[in-house]
C-alpha positions in Angstrom: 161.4 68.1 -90.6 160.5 68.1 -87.0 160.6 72.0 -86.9 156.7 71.2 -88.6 156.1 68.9 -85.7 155.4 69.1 -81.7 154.5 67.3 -79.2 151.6 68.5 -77.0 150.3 67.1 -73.5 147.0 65.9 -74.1 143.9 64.7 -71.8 141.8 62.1 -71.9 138.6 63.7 -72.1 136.0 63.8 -75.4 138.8 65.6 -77.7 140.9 62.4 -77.2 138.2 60.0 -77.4 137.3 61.6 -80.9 140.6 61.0 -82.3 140.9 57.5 -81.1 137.4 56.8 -82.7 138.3 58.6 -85.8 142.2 56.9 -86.3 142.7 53.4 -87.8 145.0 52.6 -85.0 142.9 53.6 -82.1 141.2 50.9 -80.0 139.7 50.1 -76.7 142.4 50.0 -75.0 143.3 53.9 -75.8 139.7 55.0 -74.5 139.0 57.9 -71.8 137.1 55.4 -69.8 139.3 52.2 -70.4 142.6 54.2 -69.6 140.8 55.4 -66.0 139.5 52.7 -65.5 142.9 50.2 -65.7 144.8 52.9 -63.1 147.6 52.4 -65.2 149.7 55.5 -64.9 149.3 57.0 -69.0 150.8 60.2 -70.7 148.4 60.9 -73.8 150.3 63.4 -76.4 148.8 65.1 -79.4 151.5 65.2 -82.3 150.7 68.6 -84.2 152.1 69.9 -87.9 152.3 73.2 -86.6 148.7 74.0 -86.5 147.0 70.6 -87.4 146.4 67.5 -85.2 148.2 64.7 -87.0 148.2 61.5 -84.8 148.3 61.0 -81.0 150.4 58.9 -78.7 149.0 56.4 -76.0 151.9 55.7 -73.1 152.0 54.0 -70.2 155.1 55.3 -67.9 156.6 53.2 -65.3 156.6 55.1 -61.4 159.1 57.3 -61.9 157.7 58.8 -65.2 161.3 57.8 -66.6 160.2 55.1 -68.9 157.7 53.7 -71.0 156.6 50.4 -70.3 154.1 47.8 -71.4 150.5 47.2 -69.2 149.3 43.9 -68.9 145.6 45.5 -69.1 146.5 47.9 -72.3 147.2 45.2 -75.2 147.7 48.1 -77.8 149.2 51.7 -77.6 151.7 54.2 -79.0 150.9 55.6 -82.0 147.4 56.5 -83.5 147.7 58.5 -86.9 144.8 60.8 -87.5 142.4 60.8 -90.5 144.5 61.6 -94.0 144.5 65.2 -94.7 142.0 66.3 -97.5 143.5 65.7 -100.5 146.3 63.6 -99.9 146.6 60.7 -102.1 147.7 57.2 -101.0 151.8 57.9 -101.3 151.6 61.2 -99.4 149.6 59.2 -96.9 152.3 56.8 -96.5 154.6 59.9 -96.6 153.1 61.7 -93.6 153.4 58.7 -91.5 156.7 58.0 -92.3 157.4 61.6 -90.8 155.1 61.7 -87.9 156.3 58.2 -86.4 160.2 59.4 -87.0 159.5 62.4 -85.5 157.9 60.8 -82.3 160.2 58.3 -81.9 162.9 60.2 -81.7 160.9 63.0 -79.6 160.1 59.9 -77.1 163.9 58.7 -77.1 165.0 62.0 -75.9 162.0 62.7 -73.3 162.7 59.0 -71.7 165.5 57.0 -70.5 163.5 53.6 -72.1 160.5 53.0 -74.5 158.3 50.3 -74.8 155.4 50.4 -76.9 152.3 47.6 -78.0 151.3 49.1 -81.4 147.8 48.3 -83.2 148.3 45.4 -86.0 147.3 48.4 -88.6 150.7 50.1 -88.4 152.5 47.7 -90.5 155.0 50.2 -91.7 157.8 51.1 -89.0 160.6 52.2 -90.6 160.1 55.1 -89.1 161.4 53.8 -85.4 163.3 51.3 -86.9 165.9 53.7 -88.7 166.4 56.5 -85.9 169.7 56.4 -85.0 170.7 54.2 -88.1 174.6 53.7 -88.8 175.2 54.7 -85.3 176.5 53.3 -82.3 173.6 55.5 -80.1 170.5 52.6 -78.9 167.4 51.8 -81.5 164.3 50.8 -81.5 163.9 47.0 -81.5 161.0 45.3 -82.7 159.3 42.0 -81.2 156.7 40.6 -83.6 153.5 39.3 -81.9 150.7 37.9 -83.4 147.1 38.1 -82.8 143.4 36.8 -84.4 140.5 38.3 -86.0 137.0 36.7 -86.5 135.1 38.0 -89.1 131.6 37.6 -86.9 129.4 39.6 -89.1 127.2 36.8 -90.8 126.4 35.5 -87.6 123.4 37.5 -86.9 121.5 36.4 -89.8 122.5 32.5 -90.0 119.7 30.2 -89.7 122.3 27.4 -89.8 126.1 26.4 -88.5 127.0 26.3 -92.0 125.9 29.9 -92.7 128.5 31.2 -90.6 131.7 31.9 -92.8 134.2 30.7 -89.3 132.1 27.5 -88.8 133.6 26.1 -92.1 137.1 27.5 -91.7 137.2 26.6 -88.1 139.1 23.0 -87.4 137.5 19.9 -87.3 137.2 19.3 -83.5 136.2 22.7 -83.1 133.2 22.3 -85.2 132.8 18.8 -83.5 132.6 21.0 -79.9 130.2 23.7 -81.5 127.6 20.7 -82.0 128.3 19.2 -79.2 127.3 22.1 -76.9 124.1 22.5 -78.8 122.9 19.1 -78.4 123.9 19.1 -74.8 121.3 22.2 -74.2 124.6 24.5 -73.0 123.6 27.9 -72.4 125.3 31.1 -71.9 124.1 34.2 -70.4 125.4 37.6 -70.0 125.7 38.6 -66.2 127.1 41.7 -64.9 128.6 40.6 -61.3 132.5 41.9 -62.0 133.2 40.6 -58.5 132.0 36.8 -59.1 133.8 37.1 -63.0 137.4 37.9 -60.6 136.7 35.0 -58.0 135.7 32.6 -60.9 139.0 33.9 -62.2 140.6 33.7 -59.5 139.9 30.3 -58.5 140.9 29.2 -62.2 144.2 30.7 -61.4 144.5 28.6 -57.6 143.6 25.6 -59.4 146.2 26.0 -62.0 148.8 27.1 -59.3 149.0 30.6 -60.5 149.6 33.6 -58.5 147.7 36.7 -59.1 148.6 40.0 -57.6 145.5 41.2 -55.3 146.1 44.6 -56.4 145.8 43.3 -59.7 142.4 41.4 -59.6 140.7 44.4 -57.6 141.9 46.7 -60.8 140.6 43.7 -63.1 137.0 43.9 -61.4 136.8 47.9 -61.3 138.1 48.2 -65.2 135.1 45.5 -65.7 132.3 46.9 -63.8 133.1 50.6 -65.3 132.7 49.0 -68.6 129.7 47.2 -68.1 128.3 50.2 -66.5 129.4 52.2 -69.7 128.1 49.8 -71.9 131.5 48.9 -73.6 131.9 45.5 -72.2 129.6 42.2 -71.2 130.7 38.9 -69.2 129.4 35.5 -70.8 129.4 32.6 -68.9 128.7 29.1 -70.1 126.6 26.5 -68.3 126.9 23.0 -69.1 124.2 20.4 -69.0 124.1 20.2 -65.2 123.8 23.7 -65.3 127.0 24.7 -63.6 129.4 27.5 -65.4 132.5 25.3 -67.0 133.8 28.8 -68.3 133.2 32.8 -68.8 134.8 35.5 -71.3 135.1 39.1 -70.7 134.8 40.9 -73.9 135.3 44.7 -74.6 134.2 46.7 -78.0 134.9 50.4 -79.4 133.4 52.0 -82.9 135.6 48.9 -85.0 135.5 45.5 -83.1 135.6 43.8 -80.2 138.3 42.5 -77.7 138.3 39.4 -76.1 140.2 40.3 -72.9 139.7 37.9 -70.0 138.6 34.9 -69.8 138.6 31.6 -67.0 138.0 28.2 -67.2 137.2 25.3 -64.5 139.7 23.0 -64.9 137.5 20.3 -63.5 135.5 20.6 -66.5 138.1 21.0 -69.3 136.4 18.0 -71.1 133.4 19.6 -71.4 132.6 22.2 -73.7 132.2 25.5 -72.4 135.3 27.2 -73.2 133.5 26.5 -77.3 130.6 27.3 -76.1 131.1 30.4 -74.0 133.3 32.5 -77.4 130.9 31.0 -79.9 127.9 32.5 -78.5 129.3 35.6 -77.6 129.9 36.1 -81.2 125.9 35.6 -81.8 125.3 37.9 -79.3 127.8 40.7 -80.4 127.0 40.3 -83.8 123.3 40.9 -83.0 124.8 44.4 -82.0 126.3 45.4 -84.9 129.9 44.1 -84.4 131.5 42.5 -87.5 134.8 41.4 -86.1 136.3 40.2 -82.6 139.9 40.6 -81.9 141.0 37.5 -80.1 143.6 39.6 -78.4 146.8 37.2 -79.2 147.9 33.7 -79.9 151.7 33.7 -78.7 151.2 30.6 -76.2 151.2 27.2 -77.7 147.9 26.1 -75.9 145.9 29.6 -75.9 147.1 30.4 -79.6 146.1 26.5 -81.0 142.7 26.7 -79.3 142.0 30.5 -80.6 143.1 29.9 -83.9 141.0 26.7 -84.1 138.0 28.9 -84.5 138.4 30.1 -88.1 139.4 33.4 -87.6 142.8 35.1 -89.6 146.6 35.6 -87.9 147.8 39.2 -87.8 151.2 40.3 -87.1 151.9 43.8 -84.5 154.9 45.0 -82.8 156.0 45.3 -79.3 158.6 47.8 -79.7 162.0 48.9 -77.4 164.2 51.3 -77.1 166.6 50.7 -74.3 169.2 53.1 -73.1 169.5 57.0 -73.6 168.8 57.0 -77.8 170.7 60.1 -77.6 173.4 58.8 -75.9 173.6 61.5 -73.2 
């Protein structure tokens, strides 16, 4: 089988970008600009069947280029299957993938000494990682199931009412409660562009919550936001409450499929107003207005994060972190 198969360096340029588009699994995070612009330190591969280009494979390696490791900024990468081959039917689809994602894995245990990957919540089959080295003493690939959240945001452009919107009545009860709340208070939020006032805002969200941030880390979080606003793949919402002061902001990211919600701060000293609602809910008007039918909420694996996030309405998906620890081929 993997005699049909290779592994080819690939760059992020327009080619790659294509592919990402075109594949299920591609997102965001897997984008030319996104990749750039996040400094982590990728290695983009093409997987081939001899002549055709079957799938790619997004990783982020660790200093040494030893290992593959996980990216705080990149919340999905790994494997992106290309569009089925004409003709195929749905069991040769399935078929295919089951052979590509062997055939990497394996490929990837031999070429580093650890794996991790962050795969898209549309690989849902992965046997093929799972059995390599099956019946064997030799290391395996171990899944860690995560969970995520997608709101179906597509009615909201053309509600004239909160109960024209599909999330308002599957959201929870003191959500819903919040939603009005904020209206009838006159919040407002407004898109700004200022990446730098987004980090401090952050940043002092963090200070008040006694949370340490990396410096090198924030100045990477306010260049990957001002190259996306200036690419026109991101926007920063901020909510204003009643006195007109911003209780919280969201950053949120989109490809050719959805968008991301990917930061986000809130002033404690306001956490009983209702701006964190306020600032998500209208986003979702606003993105909707631009043709974007579903926000990824980007995960709900903390109590208080995961509670509030799911309280809006929106539907729980599984995806795997996946790791392969030790030399797979036992050398």
């Amino acid at each position: 089988m993997s005699s049909d198969y290779r592994l080819v360096q690939a760059n992020a340029d327009e080619k790659w970008d294509k592919l990402t588009e075109d594949s299920l699994n591609g997102t965001l995070f897997s984008n030319s600009t996104y990749l750039k612009s996040s400094k982590a330190n990728y290695k983009l591969y093409y997987c081939y069947k001899k002549e055709e280009l079957r799938a790619a494979v997004s990783l982020i390696e660790n200093n040494t280029s030893q290992s593959v490791t996980l990216n705080d900024f990149i919340i999905y990468n790994g494997i992106m299957y290309n569009k089925p081959t004409s003709g195929q039917n749905h069991a040769q689809q399935f078929s295919e993938q089951y052979k590509i994602q062997k055939f990497i894995s394996i490929e990837l245990a031999n070429m580093y000494d650890n794996v991790e990957m962050s795969l898209h919540p549309s690989i849902i089959d992965i046997r093929g990682m799972l059995w390599v080295n099956y019946g064997t003493e030799l290391s395996k690939y171990n899944p860690n199931i995560r969970y995520t959240s997608y709101v179906n945001i597509s009615d909201f452009k053309a509600s004239i009412k909160l109960e024209d919107i599909s999330i308002y009545n599957k959201a929870s009860t003191s959500r819903r409660q919040q939603i009005r709340y904020a209206i009838k208070k006159r919040y407002k939020t407004k898109v700004i562009s200022d990446s730098g006032f987004f980090v401090e805002f952050y940043k002092k969200t963090m200070d008040r919550q006694k949370l340490e941030i990396e410096e090198d880390k924030l100045k990477i979080m306010e260049q990957l936001i001002s190259t996306l606003i200036e690419n026109n793949m991101a926007k920063i919402y901020a909510s204003y409450d009643e006195l007109n002061e911003i209780g919280s902001m969201a950053f949120f990211g989109w490809d050719n499929k959805r968008a991301y919600y990917i930061f986000g701060a809130n002033d404690p000293a306001k956490r009983d107003g209702h701006s964190g609602t306020n600032v998500l809910w209208e986003a979702f008007h606003d993105l909707s207005k631009m043709g974007i039918n579903e926000v990824d909420l980007e995960g709900v694996n903390s109590p208080y994060r995961g509670w509030f996030k799911l309280s809006f309405g929106g539907d729980i998906l599984p995806y795997y972190e996946v790791t392969l620890k030790g030399l797979a081929n036992g050398k």
